[in-house]
N, C-alpha and C positions, 0 to 999 in steps of 0.2 A: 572450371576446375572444381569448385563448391559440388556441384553435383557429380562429378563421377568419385568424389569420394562421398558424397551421401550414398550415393546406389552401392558402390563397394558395402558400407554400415550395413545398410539394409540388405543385402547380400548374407552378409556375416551373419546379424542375428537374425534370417530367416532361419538358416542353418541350422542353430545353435538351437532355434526351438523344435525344428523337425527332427533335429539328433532327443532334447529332451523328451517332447513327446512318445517319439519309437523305444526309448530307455523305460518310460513310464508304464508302455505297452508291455514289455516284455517280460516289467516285475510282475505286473498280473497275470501273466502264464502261469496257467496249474503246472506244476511240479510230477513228474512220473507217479511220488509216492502219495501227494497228495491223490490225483484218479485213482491209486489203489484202492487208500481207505475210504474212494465218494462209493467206488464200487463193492467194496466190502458192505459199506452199511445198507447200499439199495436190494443187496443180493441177502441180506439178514431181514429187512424190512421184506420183501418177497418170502422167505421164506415162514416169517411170523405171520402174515396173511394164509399162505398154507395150509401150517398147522392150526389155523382158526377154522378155517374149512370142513379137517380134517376131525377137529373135534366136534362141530356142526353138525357132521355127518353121523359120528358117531352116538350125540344126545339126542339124534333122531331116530337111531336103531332102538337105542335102549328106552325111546318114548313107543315104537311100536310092538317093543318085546312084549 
């Protein structure tokens, strides 16, 4: 009798840690708004690369003018 209520326990809190761990998973899901602003700043960082380009190109006009 001892053991089918220790297996019952350990039953229990296998559970109770697979529920906590999947709880702990889901608080680290990114959030919609958060991927907006991961995407807002990659797409800002692209385009500050750009216009470094852009002016690159242009101080090598005015270095052949």
């Amino acid at each position: 009798m001892h053991q089918a209520t220790h297996r019952t326990n350990f039953g229990t809190r296998l559970r109770r840690a697979w529920n906590a761990v999947m709880r702990a998973a889901e608080a680290m899901d990114r959030s919609p708004m958060e991927e907006a602003c991961e995407r807002l700043d990659r797409l800002e960082r692209e385009l500050a690369v750009v216009r470094d380009g852009i002016a690159a190109g242009i101080d090598e006009l005015n270095r052949l003018s």
